[in-house]
Every structure is written in C-alpha cells, then in structure tokens.
N, C-alpha and C positions, 0 to 999 in steps of 0.2 A: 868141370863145373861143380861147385859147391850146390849140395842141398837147397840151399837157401835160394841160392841164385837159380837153381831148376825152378823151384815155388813159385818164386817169382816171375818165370819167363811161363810158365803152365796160366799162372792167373792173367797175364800181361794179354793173351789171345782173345780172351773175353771183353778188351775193353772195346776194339773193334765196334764187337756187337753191338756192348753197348751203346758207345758213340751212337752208332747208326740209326739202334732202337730210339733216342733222344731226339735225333735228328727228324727220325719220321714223325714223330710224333710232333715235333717244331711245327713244321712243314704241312701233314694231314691231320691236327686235332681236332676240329672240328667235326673231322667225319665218325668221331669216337659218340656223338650225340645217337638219340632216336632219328629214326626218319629214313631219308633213300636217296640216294646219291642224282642228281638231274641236273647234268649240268651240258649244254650243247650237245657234242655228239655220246654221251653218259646217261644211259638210261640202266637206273636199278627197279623194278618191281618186285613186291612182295613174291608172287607167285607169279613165273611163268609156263610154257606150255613147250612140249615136243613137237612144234609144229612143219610143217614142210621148210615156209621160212626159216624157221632156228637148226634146222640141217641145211640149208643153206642151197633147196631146192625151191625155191620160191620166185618169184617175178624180179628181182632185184639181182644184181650180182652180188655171189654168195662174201662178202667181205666182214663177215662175224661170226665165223663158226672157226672152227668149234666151240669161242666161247657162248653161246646163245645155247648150241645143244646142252652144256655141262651146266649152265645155269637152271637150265628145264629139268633137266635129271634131279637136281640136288635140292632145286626149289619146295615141291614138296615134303621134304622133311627137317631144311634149312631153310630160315627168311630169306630170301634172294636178295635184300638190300643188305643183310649180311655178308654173306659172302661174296659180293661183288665190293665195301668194305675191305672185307678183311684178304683179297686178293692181291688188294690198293695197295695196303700198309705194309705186308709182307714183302711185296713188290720192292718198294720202296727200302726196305732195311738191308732186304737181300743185293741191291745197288752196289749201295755202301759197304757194307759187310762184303761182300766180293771182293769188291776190288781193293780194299785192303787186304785179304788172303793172296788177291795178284799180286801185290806189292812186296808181300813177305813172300811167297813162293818165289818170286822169279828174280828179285834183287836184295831180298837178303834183309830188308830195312826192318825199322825197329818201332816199337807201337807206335811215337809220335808222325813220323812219314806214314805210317798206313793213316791214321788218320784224317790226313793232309787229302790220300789216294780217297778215302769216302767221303771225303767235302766235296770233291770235283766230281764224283758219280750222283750223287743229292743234292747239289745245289750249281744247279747250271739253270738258264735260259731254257734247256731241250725239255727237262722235268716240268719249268714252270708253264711253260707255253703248250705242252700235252698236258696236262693237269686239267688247264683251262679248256682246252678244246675237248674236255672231257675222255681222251685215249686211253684207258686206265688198263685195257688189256694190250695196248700197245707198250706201258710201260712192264708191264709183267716181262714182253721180249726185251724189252731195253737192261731190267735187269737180270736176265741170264747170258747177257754177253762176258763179263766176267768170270763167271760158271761153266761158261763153254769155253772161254780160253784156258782153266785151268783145266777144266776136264780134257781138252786136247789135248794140252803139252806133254800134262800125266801120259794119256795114253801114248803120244808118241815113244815119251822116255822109257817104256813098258816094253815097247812094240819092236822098236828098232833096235840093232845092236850091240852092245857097249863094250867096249875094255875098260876093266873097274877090279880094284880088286875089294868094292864094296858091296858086302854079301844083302845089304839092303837092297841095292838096285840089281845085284843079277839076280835076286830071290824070284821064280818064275810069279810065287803064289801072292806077289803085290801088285801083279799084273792086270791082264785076263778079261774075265766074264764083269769084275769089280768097276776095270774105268770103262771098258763099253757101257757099262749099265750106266754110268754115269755121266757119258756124255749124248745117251739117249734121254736120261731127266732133262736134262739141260735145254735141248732142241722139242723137246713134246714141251716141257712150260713157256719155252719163247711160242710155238707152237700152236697158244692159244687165241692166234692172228695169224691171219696169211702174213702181213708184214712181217713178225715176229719170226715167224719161220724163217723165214731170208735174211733176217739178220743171224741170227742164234748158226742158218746153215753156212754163209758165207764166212761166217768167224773159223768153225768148227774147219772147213774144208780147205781152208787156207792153213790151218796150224797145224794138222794132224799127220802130215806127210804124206811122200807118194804112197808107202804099203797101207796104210790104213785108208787111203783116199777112198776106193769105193767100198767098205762095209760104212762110211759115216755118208758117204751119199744115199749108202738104204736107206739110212736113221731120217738125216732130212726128209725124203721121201715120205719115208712113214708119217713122220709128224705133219708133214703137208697132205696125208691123206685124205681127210676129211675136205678142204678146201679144191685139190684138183680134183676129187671125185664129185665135189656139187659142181664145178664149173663143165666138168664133161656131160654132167647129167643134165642138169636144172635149162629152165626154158631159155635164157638168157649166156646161159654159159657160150657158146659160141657167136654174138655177136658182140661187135668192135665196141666201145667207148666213145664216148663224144668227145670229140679232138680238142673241142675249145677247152675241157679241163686241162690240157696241158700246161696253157698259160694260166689259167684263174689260179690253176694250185701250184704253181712256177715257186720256187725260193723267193723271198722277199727280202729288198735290200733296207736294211735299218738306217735312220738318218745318221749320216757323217762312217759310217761302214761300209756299203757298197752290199754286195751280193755276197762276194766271196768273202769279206770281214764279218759278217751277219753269220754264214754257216761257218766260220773257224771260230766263232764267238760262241759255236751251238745252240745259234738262234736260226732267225730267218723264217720262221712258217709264216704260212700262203697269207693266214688271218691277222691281218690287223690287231682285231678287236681281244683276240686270245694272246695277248702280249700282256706282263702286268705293268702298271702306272710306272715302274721304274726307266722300263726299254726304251718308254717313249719319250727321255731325257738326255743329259750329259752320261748319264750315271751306264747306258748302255755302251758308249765308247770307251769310259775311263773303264767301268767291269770286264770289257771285251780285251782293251790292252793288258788288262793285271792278268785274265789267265790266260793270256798268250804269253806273257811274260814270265809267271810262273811253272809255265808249261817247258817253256825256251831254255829252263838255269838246269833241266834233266834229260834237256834230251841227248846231248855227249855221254852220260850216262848211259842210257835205255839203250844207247843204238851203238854206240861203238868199243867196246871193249866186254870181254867176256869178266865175272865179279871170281876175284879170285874166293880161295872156300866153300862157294854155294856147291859145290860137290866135288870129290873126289876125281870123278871121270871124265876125260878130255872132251870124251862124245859127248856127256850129258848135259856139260859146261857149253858147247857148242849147239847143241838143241835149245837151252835156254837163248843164247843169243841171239838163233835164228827166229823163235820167239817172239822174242821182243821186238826185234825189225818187223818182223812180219807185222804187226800190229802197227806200226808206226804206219807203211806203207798203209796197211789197209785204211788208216784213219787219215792220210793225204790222198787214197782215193774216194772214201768217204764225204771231203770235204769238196775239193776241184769237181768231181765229175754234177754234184747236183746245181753248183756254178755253173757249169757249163750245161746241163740241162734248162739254167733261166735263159742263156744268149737268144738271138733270134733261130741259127741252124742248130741247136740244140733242142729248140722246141721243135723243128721240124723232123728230127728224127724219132722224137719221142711217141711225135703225133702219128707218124708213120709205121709205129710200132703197135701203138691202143687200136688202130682203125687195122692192122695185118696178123694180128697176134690174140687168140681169143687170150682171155687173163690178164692182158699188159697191162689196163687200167692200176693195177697195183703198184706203178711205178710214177704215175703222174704226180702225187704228192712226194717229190725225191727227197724234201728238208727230212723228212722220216729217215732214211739211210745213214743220217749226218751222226745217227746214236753210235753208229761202228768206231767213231772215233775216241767215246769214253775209254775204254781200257786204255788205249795208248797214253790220250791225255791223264787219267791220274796213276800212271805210273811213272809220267813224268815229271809231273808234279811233286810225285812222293820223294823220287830219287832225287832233285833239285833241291826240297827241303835238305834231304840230310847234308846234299855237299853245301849247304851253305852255313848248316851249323859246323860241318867240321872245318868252312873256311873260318869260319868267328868265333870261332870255340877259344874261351880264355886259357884251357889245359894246354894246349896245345900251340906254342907258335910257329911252328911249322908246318902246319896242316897246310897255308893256303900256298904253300911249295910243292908240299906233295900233292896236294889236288892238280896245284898245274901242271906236276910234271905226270900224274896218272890221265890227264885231260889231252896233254899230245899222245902221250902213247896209242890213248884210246882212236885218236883221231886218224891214226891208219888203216884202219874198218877192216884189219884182218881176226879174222876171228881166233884168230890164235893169240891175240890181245889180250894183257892179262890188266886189272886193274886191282894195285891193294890197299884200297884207304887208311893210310898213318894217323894214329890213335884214335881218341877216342872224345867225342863233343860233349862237353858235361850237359848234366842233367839241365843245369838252369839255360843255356845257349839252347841247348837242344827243345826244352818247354817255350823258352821266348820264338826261338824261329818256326816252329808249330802253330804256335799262338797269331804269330802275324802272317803266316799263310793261309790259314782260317779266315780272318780277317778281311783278308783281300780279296777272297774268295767269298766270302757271306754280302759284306756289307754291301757292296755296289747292288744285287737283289736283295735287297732288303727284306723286299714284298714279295716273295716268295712263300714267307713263315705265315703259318696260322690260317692254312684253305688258300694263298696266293692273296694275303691281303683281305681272307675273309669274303671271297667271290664262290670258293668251292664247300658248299654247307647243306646239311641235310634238308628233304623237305619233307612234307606228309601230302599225301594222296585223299584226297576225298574217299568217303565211304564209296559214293556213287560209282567208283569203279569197278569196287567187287562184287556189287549187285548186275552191274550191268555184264559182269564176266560170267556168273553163273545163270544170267538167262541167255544166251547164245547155247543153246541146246541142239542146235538141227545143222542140217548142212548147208552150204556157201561158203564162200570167202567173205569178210566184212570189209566196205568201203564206207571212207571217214569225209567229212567234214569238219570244216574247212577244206580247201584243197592246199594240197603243198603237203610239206614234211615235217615242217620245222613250225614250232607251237610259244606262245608268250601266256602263260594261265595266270592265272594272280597268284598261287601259291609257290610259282618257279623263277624268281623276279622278274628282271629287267630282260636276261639274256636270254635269246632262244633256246630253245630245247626241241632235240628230237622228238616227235610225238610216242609215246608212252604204250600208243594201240597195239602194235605188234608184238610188246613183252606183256602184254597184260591181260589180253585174251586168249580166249582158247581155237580159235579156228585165226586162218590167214588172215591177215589183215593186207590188203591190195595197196600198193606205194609206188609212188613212180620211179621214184631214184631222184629227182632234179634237184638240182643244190644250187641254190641263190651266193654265187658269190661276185664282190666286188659290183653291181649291178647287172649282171649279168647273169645266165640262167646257164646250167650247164645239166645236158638232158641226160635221163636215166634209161635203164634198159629195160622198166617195166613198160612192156605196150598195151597189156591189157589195164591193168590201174589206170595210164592213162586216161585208157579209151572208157572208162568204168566212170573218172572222175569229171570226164568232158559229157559224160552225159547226164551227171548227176547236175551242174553249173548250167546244162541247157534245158533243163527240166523236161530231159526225156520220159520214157514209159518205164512203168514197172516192168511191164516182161519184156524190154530190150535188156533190165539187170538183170533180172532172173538168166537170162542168153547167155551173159557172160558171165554166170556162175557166182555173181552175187548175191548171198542168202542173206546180208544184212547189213544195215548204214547206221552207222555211227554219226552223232553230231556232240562236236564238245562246244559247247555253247558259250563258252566264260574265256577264248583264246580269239585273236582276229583271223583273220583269212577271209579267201574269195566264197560266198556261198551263190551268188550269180542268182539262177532262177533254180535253184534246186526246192525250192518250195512246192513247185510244182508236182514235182516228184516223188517228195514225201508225203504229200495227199493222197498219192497212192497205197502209202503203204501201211501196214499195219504195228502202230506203237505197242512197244512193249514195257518200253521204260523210260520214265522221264523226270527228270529232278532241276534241279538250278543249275546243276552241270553239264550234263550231258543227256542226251537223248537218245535212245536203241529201238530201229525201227527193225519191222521181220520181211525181207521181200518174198511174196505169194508166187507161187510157181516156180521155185529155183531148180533148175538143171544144176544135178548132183556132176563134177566134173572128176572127181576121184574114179579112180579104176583102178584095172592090172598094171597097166604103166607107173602110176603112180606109188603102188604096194613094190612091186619091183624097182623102184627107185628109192622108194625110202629104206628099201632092207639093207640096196648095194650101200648107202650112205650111211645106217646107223652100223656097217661093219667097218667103215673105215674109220668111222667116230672110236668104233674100239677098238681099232690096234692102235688110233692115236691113245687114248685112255690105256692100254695097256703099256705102251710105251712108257710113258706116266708113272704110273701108279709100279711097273715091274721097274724100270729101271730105280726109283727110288727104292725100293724094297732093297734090291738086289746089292746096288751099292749103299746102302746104311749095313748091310750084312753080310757084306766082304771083308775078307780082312785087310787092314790099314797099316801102311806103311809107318813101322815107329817114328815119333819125331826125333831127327836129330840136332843136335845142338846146336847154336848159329855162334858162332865166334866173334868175340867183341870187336875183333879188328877188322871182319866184316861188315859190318852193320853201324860203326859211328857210337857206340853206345848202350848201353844198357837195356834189359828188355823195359825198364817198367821208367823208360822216356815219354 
C-alpha cells in the first residue's frame, strides 16, 4: 500500500465518527438548548439526591439504578440536566459509530457501507419510539450492543487457539487484561439499566465462546449488581408484578404490519402515542419493507461464507463467521420470541413468570429486546450495499458473475466457504449506491430529525422547586399531590410527564408504581404510597401520616389529577411553602422509620453501585491503556473499493 493510500485509509476511519456525530445532532439538536430534558418516562433535574429510591431501595421496584444513583453522585458538581443530555447524544453517536467499526471489523467493508451500517443503528423506528417514551438510558444499552459484539469477538479471537503464522494474532500481549477490560466497559455502560444489562449480557455471552463463557458471566453479574442487590433488598424486591402489564405493555401491531412486521420493522412498542406522525401512515409499511429489503440484499453475505483476506488464520476466519451467524440468530430471536410474547399462550407464560419470579416484571415490556437485532441488521445492510455496488459498478462487467458465482458458493453454509469479491466498484457507483441506501433508510422517518419532529425539547423548572427542596429539612418521606404519577404542568406541554418529585428533593418521595395504560391501570408495588395517597384523597388525619412515616405533602398545584378530599387533611398541617406552583406542607409528629436495617441496606447497595462504577470507570481506563493491536491493511479486492468510498 502506498503512502498516500495509507493517509487516506488512516483519515477515511474518522468519517464514521463523524457521520454519526452529524447524525446525532440531526436527530437530538434541540436538547443542545438550556433547560432539562422531560419528556414522559425522561426526567432530568438540576440537582438530585442519594436517596433510598435512587439506590433503588425504595417502595417501587428498583427499575432505574444505577442510573438515578450516578445522576445523584455527579449532580452536585455537574447540572444534572447536563449530564443526563450529554449521556443522550453520546449514546446516540456511539450507535452509529459502532456499528460501523462492526462492519469494518467483521466484513472487511469500506467507509461508504460502514455508513450505510450507522444509518440503520440511528435512524430506525426503535431510536424514534424510545426517544419519545423518554428511555434515554435505555438507549445508552441499545448503544453498547455493537461495543459488546466487537469486544467479544476480539476477546474470543484472543482467547481461543489459532494456527496463524500471523505474529499479530499469536502476539499474547494483544490479548489479556486489554479485551476483558473492554468487554466489561461495554456491559457496565449498557448497565446503566436493568434492561440494558440483559441486552449488552445476552450479546456478550452468546459471542464470546464456551472458554470465556463464565468470566463474562461475572462481568454481566457485576454490571447487574446494583439492580439484583436492590431487588433482593428493597421492600418490594420479592413481590410479583401485576399480571395485567403483560398484555398492556404486549408488542403493538402497526396498521397493515401485524405484530411480527411491526418488531422486524424495530418498531412495535406498547404506546401508541410515543410513535412519530410518520408510523401512523403508508410511510410505516413502505419504511418497514425498504429495511427489510435492504437488510435481505446482505444477508448471503453476513451468514454464509467466510470473507476471504479479513485474516490470515483459518481459525480466526472462522470465529468471524461464527460471529456473524451468531448475531443473525440472535436478532431472529430477538424478533419471533417478543411476537410470540403478544399471542394469547405467550402472555400466559409471561404472566406466569412476573407473578412466580421476583424481578420478572422486566420483561413484560419485550419490544425492548427487539434492540438485539441492530448489529445483525446493519451489517447487513452494510454488506448488501457493497455487493450491489460491485454488481453495478461501471469498472467492472463482470462483477455481477462473480458475485453470483461467490453467492452459490456462499450458500453451502460450510464455513470453510470462502468468498473473493472480483474487482473493484468505483468511486461514483459506490457514492451513488451509499447515497440511495441512506435515502431509503432516512426518508420513510422523516420525523425522526430535530427532537422526533420537535416533541423532544428542553424545559425550565420553576424557581419554586428549589426553594421547596431546600426546606424539606427534617425527617419523613414526602407524599405528593395530585395522586397518580404521571403530571401535565404548563411548562411540560401537552404530553405527560413523570413527576419530577422523586429527582428533585431530598428525602423519599412515596409513589405507587401504577401506570395508566390503554385505559386501564396497571398496579404498582408500592403499598405504603398507596395506602399514604388513599388517605390523603379521603382526608384522613395528620397522625395516621405521621404513622406511615410521612414527614411531608407536596401539592403541585398548576398539573390535574385526583385531589378528592385531601383538603381536609391539609388543614392539618403545617405550611411551609406556598407559591402559584406548588405548596409544602410539614406533617407534626412524624415517626422517624430509618434505622439499622435501613443504614445496612444502604451501605450493601452503595457497594454494589461501586463495583458497578468500578467496572466502568477500570475497564475504560484499563482498555484505553492497553496496547493495540496495529492496523492492518484491508485489501482492495476485499472490501469493493477504496478507503475514502
């Protein structure tokens, strides 16, 4: 390889990035403004608080730790609508950016297919539809799945053992402490969701082979430590779920899709309303066929033949293959099985799991799983692109010979398959067939770009919060007003919002769990909130709250909900704060309910907060300062093309 042409393939890895950085920014500019992110289940606050709830020991099941804890940690010295921001966008770039280094890691392709590979990890239905339902740390997992398949394969190729007589791949010290460290970043960042976790580990654990299977079942582990340790702790951690979510948060079939077109379309969540204006048109069948279509022109690629050149070694040629399959498989279980979770006996097993299985509840919303099929989908998207510039490459009239005759080859699914793609697709074929896989890929979600259509946009917080945070001085837990969870203020528009009390003060805020969906009510595991908020609506006495360990009642006065006869009840008690927004009353005689149990609780849980955090913060260290396998050069007859396609 000439000089020149090295320059050029060194610079040619950075367009990825940038692509991606472009894209996020497409996609989340908005959140670039002042203000704090509140958008449905999306709460940012300036400052929050280490409180029992944000370990994930609190009256609710623990379903937001550890990101609640690291938000509490970092908030005082970082705006927490900051960093909850810039978790977003990182999130987001790291997607794309992935799964383009999957594409070039594992098939060999050339900047314009990686491209192609971070269009389909950024601009799917899955992004747009969690955007809106506000998952922002659920995307954080969604994009370490790419991160974790490269970190696995690495480590496998590392691990297991090669005949090569390539001193790069037997070199021990490219090994080691380097990719473990790196496939523990990977599972602690998806990690910062119980979901997350199960995505990031089910990838990892399926790619890394049998010898490495249990030290990355630690890793999982660990990264889920914070999460199984509040579930085994916290008041709620061993009771069941309410069954009927199985069906309320069931995959949703899109018109003219069905259930299972909906989740191969990596769409389908439970909400309606968290769909954008595009889905609910022609424009969700024609987008659904184009990336099934564009997905379909690479999968004889991804899955059936080993790429001739991507390495020297027979072994390592064949760990890649296996690979890839693997990832196919996973992302046609990814898809069938949360299908078959909507059937009538699907939901019966489900429901049979949340009601016998403390924790199950985390699987009732299954369209969440359907993320495991990104990697598979743009890599074969990306591979599709390239063979169809080299079938219409004007250099070349023979390419669409040789493609056919390397597409039977391939089709014998022995891995001893070899495929050599004949010449090479110029640059302008190769630009135009890039161009129009973007295209079919973008335009169908249109409304994706700019907040989803301008729905996802910062807001500002009344003064009145932070004065009502710094007089909550004493002990209790706080019960709110309105009853419910879910809040309409005037500064949050139209769509509901979680209420904001539990990230914005300093002591507990008492919730019930219950989530209004489809009209129907799907009950939560708090029974004291409950029983806190049924006596607040029947205007019981002050010291039945004082009983239950409520030192204080919030009322947001500017959102609707039920406030019943709670008037009664406030008569009782003593204001502390009152403005056009909200009101902070102090209940007289509160039974303090902290103790030994609860200082023993909180210490087992912020230890497992830090081995998750260590996990974290060492594995990145560790693998940024390893040393790195040199790159080696990709051969044009591999790859279709030039790097700087």
């Amino acid at each position: 390889m000439s000089d020149g042409q090295a320059r050029r393939d060194r610079w040619a890895r950075f367009v990825p990035a940038g692509y991606s950085a472009l894209s996020t920014l497409l996609i989340a500019g908005p959140l670039l403004g002042s203000g704090y992110l509140l958008l449905r289940d999306a709460v940012s606050t300036p400052r929050s608080y280490l409180t029992d709830s944000a370990l994930g020991l609190g009256h609710a099941a623990p379903r937001a730790v550890p990101q609640d804890a690291l938000i509490a940690v970092l908030s005082p010295v970082v705006d927490g609508g900051l960093i909850v921001k810039t978790i977003m966008l990182v999130a987001l770039w790291a997607a794309g950016f992935g799964a383009a280094l999957l594409a070039r890691e594992l098939l060999r392709l050339t900047t314009g297919p990686q491209l192609v590979a971070a269009t389909v990890a950024l601009w799917n239905p899955y992004v747009a539809e969690r955007l809106l339902q506000g998952h922002w740390s659920l995307l954080a997992g969604y994009a370490a799945l790419p991160w974790t398949a490269l970190a696995a394969h690495r480590l496998r190729t590392s691990i297991e053992p090669h005949r090569t007589n390539d001193p790069l791949a037997a070199s021990p010290r490219f090994g080691g402490a380097g990719r473990w460290a790196a496939l523990a970043a990977c599972v602690a960042v998806a990690g910062l969701t119980p979901t997350g976790a199960l995505l990031a580990g089910c990838t990892a654990l399926v790619l890394v082979g049998r010898r490495s299977f249990p030290g990355a079942l630690l890793l999982v582990l660990a990264a889920s430590a914070p999460w199984l340790t509040a579930t085994a702790l916290s008041d709620v951690g061993s009771e069941p779920s309410d069954p009927a979510g199985i069906a309320a948060f069931a995959a949703r079939a899109e018109t003219g899709l069905g259930t299972l077109g909906s989740l191969a379309g990596l769409g389908g969540i439970w909400n309606s309303d968290a769909v954008p204006g595009s889905r609910s048109t022609l424009l969700a069948l024609v987008g659904t066929f184009l990336l099934l279509a564009l997905v379909a022109t690479g999968v004889r690629t991804v899955a059936g033949a080993i790429v001739d050149g991507l390495h020297p070694s027979a072994d390592i040629q064949r760990i890649g293959l296996q690979t890839r399959r693997r990832l196919l498989v996973l992302a046609a279980v990814a898809i069938v099985l949360p299908a078959v979770g909507a059937t009538a006996w699907g939901m019966d097993v489900l429901e049979w799991l949340v009601t016998s299985v403390p924790g199950a509840g985390l699987l009732r919303d299954t369209q969440k799983y359907v993320a495991l099929a990104m990697p598979a989908y743009a890599l074969c998207a990306a591979a599709g692109c390239h063979a169809v510039a080299l079938r219409f490459s004007s250099n070349n009239p023979a390419a669409s010979a040789a493609e056919s005759a390397s597409g039977t080859a391939s089709g014998s699914g022995s891995t001893g398959t070899i495929v050599r793609p004949s010449g090479r697709a110029s640059t302008a074929v190769m630009s135009l067939t890039v161009t129009v896989f973007i295209a079919l890929l973008t335009l169908p979600l249109f409304d994706l770009g700019w907040g989803v259509g301008g729905a996802m946009r910062p807001v500002h917080y009344p003064i009145g919060w932070q004065q009502v945070a710094e007089r909550i001085d004493g002990p209790g837990d706080v019960a709110v007003l309105p009853g419910g969870m879910f809040r309409k203020f005037p500064y949050s528009g139209r769509t509901p919002v979680l209420d904001p009390a539990p990230r914005m003060l300093p002591r507990d805020v008492l919730q019930t769990g219950e989530l209004p969906v489809h009209g129907r009510t799907v009950a939560g595991e708090g029974a004291r909130a409950r029983e806190a908020e049924t006596l607040l609506l029947h205007g019981g006495s002050a010291a039945k709250l004082a009983e239950l360990g409520v030192g204080w009642v919030l009322v947001e006065r500017t959102t609707p909900g039920p406030l019943g006869e709670s008037k009664t009840t406030l008569a009782q008690l003593n204001p502390v704060y009152i403005d056009t927004n909200l009101a902070l009353y102090r209940v007289p005689g509160v039974i303090d309910r902290d103790g030994e149990s609860t200082t023993s609780r909180r210490t087992i849980s912020a230890a497992a907060h830090l081995v998750w955090a260590a996990l974290l913060v060492g594995g990145l260290l560790i693998a940024a300062w390893s040393p790195r396998m040199p790159s080696r050069p990709v051969q044009d007859d591999c790859r279709g093309g030039s790097a700087d396609h």
